[in-house]
N, C-alpha and C positions, 0 to 999 in steps of 0.2 A: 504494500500500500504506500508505502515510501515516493514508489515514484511518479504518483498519480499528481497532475498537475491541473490546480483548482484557481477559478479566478471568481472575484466578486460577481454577483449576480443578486435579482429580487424575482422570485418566482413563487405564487402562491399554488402548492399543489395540493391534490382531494386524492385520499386514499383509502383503500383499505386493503387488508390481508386477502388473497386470492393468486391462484398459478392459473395463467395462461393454457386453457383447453379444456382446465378441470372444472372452472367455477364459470357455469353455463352462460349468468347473467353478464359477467367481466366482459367475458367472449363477444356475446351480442352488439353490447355497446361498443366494444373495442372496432368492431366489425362495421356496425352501424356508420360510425363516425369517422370511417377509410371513406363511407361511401358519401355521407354529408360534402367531406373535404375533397373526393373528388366527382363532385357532381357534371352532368350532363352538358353543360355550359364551360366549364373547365377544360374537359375532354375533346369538344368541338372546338376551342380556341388553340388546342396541342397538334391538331391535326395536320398535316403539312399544307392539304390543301387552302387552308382558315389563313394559316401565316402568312399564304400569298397573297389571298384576298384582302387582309389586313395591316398587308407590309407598309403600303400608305399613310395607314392610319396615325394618328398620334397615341402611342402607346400608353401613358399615364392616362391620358381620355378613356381611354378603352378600359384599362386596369379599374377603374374606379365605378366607368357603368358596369363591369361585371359583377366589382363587388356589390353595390344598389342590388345588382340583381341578384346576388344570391341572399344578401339582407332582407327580400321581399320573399326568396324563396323561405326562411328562417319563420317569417313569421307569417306565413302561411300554414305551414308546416302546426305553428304554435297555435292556432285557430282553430284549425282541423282536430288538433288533438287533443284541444280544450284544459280537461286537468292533467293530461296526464305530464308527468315533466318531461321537460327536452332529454335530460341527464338522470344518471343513476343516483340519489342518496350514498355518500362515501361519510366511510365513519370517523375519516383520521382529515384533521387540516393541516398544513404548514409550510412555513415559510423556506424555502429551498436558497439561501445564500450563498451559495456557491455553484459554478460549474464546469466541468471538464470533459476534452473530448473522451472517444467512446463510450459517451452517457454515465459517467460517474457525476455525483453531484451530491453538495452537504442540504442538511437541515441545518436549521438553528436550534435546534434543540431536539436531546434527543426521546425520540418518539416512535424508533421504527424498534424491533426485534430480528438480532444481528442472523443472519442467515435463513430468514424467514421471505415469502412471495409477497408481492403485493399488485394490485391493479391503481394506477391513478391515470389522473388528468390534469395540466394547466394550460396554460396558453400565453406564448409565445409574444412577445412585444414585435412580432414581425408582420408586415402586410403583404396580403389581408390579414389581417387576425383570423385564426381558428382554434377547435379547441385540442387539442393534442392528447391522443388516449397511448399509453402504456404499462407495460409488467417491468418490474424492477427487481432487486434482491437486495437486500438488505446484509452489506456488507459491516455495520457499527450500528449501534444506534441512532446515528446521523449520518451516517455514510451510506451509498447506495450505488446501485451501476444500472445501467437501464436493459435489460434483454431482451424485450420485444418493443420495436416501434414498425410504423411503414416508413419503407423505403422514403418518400417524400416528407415526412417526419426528420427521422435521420440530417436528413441536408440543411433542413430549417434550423435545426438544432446545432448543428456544426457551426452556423451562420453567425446563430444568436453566441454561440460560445468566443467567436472572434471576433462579433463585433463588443464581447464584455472583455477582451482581451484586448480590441484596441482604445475603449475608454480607459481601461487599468493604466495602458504605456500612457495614453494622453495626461494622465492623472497626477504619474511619476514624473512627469518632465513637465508639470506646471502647466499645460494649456487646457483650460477649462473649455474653451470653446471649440466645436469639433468641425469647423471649417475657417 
């Protein structure tokens, strides 16, 4: 564990104790929310033929009616399904202050059971915003490594970890401001 390399981060994550395949409900949601974040609008923008037709475009204009669009797909979704919640009930809260690649990452306090499963969720200070479902292990009590995410998860999270590595250098060499 020595040579795992952590850097500041603020990330509120929901959890609780469950292994990936065995705990039905984990599963579902886990599953669900691949398909939320890659919705049918995503998937037609990825297509080679979309890219051509929208090589033109101005690309932030675009990024921003997609997301509109999928905020409108969110809360329809929430209408339709009346009480029932978007998200699973998770029994464990906390704050994730640190982060490092291959999905290790601290609590602030400790709250996990050191070599125990877990299922959670946060979400990423990245756009669009979504919500990010995973299985983790429980390497300390505040320490953790991440075992199951999606592939597209993964890269956002790599992202998020260097861009808290390049506030960290910014921080150490005095410049507050990040342009």
């Amino acid at each position: 564990m020595d040579s795992i390399r952590l850097v500041n981060a603020c990330l509120t994550l929901f959890f609780e104790e469950g292994v990936y395949k065995e705990e039905q409900r984990f599963t579902h949601e886990y599953e669900e929310l691949s398909v939320l974040n890659d919705d049918t609008l995503g998937a037609w923008l990825k297509s080679s033929k979309t890219r051509k037709e929208v090589q033109e475009s101005d690309p932030v204009l675009l990024a921003l009616i997609i997301e509109l669009h999928r905020k409108v797909d969110v809360l329809t979704r929430m209408v339709e399904q009346k009480e029932q919640p978007l998200h699973l009930f998770l029994e464990g809260k906390t704050t994730i202050h640190a982060v490092g690649y291959d999905g290790y990452f601290e609590c602030d306090v400790p709250v996990l059971k050191a070599e125990k499963s877990y299922y959670g969720r946060f979400t990423l200070p990245n756009f669009p915003k979504r919500v990010t479902p995973l299985f983790f292990q429980a390497l300390s009590p505040t320490l953790a490594k991440i075992t199951t995410m999606h592939h597209e998860d993964e890269r956002e999270w790599d992202t998020y970890v260097a861009s808290c590595e390049r506030a960290m250098i910014r921080e150490m060499k005095g410049l507050d401001d990040e342009y």
